[in-house]
N, C-alpha and C positions, 0 to 999 in steps of 0.2 A: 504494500500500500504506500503511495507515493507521502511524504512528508508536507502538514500543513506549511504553507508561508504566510505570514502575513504582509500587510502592505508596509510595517514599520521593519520588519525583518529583509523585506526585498531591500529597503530602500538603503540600510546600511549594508547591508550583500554591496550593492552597487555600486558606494559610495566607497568602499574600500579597495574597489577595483584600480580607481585613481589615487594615487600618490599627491599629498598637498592637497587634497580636496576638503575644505575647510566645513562641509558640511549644512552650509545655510539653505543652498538649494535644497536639498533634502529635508530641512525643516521645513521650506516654506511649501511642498507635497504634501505633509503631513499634517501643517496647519488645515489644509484646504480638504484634506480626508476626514479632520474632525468636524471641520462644520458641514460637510457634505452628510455628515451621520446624523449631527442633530436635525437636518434641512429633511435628511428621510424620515427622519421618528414624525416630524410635525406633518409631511406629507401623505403619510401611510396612515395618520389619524385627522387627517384637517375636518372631514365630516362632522366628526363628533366635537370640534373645539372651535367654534364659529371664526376659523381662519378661513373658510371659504368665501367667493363672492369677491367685488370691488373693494377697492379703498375709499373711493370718490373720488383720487386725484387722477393726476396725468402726468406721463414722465414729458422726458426733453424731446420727445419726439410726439408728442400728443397724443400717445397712446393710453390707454385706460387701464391704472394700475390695480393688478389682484393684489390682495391681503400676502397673501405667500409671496407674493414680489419682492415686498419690503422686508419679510422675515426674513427670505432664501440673501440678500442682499445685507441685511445690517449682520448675521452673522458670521456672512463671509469676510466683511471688510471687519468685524471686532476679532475673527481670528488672523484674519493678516496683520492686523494692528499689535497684537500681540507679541509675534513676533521679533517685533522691532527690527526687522531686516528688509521690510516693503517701504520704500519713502513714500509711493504713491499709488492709488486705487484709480481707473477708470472704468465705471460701472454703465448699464446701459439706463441704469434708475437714476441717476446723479446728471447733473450739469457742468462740464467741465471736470476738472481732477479733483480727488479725493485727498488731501494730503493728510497724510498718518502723522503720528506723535513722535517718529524717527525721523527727522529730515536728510541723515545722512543714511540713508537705507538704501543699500548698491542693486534694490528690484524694484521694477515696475509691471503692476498687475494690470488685464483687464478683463474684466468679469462680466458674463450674462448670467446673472445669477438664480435667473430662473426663464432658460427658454421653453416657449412654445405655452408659455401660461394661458393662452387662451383657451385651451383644454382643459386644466387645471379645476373646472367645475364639473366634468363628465367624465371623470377618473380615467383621460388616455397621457399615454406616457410623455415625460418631460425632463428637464437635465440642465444641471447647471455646468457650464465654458469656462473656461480659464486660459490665459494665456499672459505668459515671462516674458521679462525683458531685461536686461542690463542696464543700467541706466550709465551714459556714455560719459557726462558730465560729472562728474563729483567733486569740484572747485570750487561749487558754490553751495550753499544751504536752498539758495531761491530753486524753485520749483515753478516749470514752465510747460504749457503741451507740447512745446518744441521736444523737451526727452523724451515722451513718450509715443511720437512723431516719428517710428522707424519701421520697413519694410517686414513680412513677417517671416526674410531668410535668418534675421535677427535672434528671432527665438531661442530662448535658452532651454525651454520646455512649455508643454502644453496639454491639454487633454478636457474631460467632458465624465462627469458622473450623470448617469442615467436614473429616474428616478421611475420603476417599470413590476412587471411581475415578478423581477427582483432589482437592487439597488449596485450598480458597479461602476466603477470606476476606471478607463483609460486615460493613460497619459503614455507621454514618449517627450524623452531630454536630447533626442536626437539620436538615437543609439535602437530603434525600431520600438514599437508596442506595444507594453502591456497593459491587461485586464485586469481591473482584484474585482470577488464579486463578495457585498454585505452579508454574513454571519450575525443574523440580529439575533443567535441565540449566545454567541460570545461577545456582541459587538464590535467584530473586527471586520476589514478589508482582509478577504484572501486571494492568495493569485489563483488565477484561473487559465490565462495564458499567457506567456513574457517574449511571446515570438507572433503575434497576430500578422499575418498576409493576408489581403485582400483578392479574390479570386484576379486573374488576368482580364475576364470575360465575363459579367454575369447577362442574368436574362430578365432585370426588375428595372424598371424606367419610374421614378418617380417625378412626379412635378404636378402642379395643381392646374390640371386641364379647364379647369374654369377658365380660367384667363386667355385660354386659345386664340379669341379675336385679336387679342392685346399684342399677339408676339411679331418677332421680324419674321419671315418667309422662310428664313434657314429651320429655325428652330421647329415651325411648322411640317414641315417637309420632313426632319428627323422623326418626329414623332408617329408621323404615317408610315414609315418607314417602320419603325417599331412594330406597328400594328398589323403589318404583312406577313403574310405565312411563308415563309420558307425552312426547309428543315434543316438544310446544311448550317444557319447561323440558329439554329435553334430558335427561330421565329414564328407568331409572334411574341413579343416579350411580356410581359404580368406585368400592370401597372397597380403598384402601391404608394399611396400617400395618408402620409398620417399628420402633416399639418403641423410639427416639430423637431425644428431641424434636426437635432440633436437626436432625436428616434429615428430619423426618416437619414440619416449620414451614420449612423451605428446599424442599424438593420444593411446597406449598403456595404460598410466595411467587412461583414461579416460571410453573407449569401453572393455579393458583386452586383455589378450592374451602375447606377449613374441616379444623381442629385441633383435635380435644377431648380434654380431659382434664376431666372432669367430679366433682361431688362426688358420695360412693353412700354408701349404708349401711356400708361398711368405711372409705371416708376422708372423712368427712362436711364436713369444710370444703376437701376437696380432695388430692391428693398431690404438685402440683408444687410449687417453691418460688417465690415470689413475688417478688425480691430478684432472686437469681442466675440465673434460668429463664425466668419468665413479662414481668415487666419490660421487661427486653432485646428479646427477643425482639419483644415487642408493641411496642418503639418504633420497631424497624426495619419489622415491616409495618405499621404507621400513617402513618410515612414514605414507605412506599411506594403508599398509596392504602388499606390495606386497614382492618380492623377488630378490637379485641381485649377480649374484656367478662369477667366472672366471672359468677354468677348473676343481678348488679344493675344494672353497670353496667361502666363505662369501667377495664379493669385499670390504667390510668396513675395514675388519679386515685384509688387505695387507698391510705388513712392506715394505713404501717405501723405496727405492736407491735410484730414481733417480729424480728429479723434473719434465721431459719428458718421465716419464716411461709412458710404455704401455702396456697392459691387454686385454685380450677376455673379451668377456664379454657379459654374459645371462641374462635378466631383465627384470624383467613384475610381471605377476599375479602368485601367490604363488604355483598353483596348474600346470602352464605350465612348471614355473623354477624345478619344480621337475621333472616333466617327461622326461624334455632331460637332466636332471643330470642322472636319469635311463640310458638313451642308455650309453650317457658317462662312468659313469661307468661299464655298463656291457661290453665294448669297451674294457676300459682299463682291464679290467679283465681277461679278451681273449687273451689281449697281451703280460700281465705278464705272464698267462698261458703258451705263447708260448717261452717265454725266458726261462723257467724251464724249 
């Protein structure tokens, strides 16, 4: 019988592997797996503890914040604070950066601390994001968006607890991805796999086909594509959406296939955020073999502006991310064609 790990056991395993590894990054995993536990206890019982429902407010983007929003969010940033090693928090509930009680703290966080909340009252699955940064400056105490203002090849580490028919947690430091999955009867994170690969090929197309009118001609054309019978590509493909990214990019990593959130005539340069959402996300399946673009290219390698920016965004299995970069560009091709 193989030997439990746990997530505080992997994580000095891994940390001893490096020489001079002073260990903060590891604590600052472990702060983020304790409140990922308390964020599942309050999840796993919100029915019964009138945390369901609105708050009445709205965050920075006008959206309409759940009760669990503010919990999933003030716990995260009270255990980052804790540790005195985060100088700053950028949440998608907050306006602007978070500045912690450490000013000279050599990390910078950004946190969806509760995506896909909109579900959150018809008990379908949701997850909270995280994503590291180094902070490049340390000459001064002041604290600006400009350091947290870096591409997401930057990443020191990243990953995404799922809050589902069970509770687990992925992250990756760059070094491929692991799993630990919630023992609520020990309270611990255990590994479940320290080598996750994302199929080459799958056969599930997610994306919210409501939107259909809304998209460019490429993206159109890909998805009828999907929908065609052919047996040699194993066609056509199963379409699953589940309306949270963080379930709808974990179910993907897992079976293969492809994640879109696309740009359309309502959200023209996209609706996720790039920062706390897409970033993260895309380093852990790039870690894990697969693939993650915007309309151009490589989502890692985007110079951010804005700390709320937002990006389309294609991700999944290496072999699907190519094919509707095909339509895509043979789209855009078409269209420059037709401006000549």
């Amino acid at each position: 019988m193989n030997r439990v790990i746990t997530l505080e056991e992997y994580i000095i395993q891994s940390q001893n592997k490096f020489p001079g590894a002073t260990g903060e990054l590891s604590q600052l995993v472990r702060d983020i797996g304790l409140a990922a536990k308390i964020i599942s206890r309050e999840v796993n019982k919100a029915g019964i503890t009138n945390i369901l429902g609105e708050d009445g407010s709205t965050n920075v983007h006008g959206e309409t914040v759940k009760k669990l929003d503010l919990f999933a969010d003030k716990q995260l940033i009270s255990a980052l604070n804790r540790s005195e090693i985060t100088c700053m928090v950028i949440s998608e509930e907050n306006d602007g950066i978070v500045e912690l009680d450490n000013e000279g703290g050599k990390y910078i966080v950004y946190l969806d601390p509760l995506d896909g909340s909109s579900n959150i009252d018809v008990n379908v699955s949701i997850g909270s994001i995280f994503s590291i940064y180094m902070r490049e400056d340390t000459s001064t105490d002041v604290l600006t968006e400009d350091d947290a203002l870096q591409p997401g090849v930057k990443q020191v580490a990243a990953g995404y607890v799922l809050y589902g028919s069970s509770t687990l947690m992925a992250y990756t430091t760059g070094l491929g991805v692991s799993v630990f999955t919630l023992d609520p009867s020990i309270g611990e994170f255990i590994l479940s796999d320290d080598d996750v690969k994302i199929p080459e090929r799958g056969t599930i197309y997610s994306v919210n086909e409501g939107s259909y009118h809304s998209w460019e001609e490429g993206l159109k054309k890909y998805v009828k594509y999907c929908q065609v019978e052919d047996p040699e590509t194993d066609r056509p493909y199963k379409a699953r959406y589940i309306g949270s990214m963080v379930a709808d990019v974990h179910r993907t990593l897992i079976t293969g296939g492809i994640f879109i959130y696309p740009n359309s005539s309502q959200y023209p340069n996209g609706k996720l955020r790039l920062m706390y959402e897409c970033n993260p996300l895309s380093f852990v399946i790039e870690q894990a073999g697969g693939m993650a673009i915007d309309c151009n290219g490589r989502i890692l390698e985007i110079e951010p502006e804005k700390i709320h920016q937002r990006t389309p965004i294609f991700i999944g299995s290496k072999k699907n991310v190519l094919k509707v970069k095909e339509f895509l560009d043979e789209y855009k091709k078409q269209e420059e064609g037709m401006e000549v």
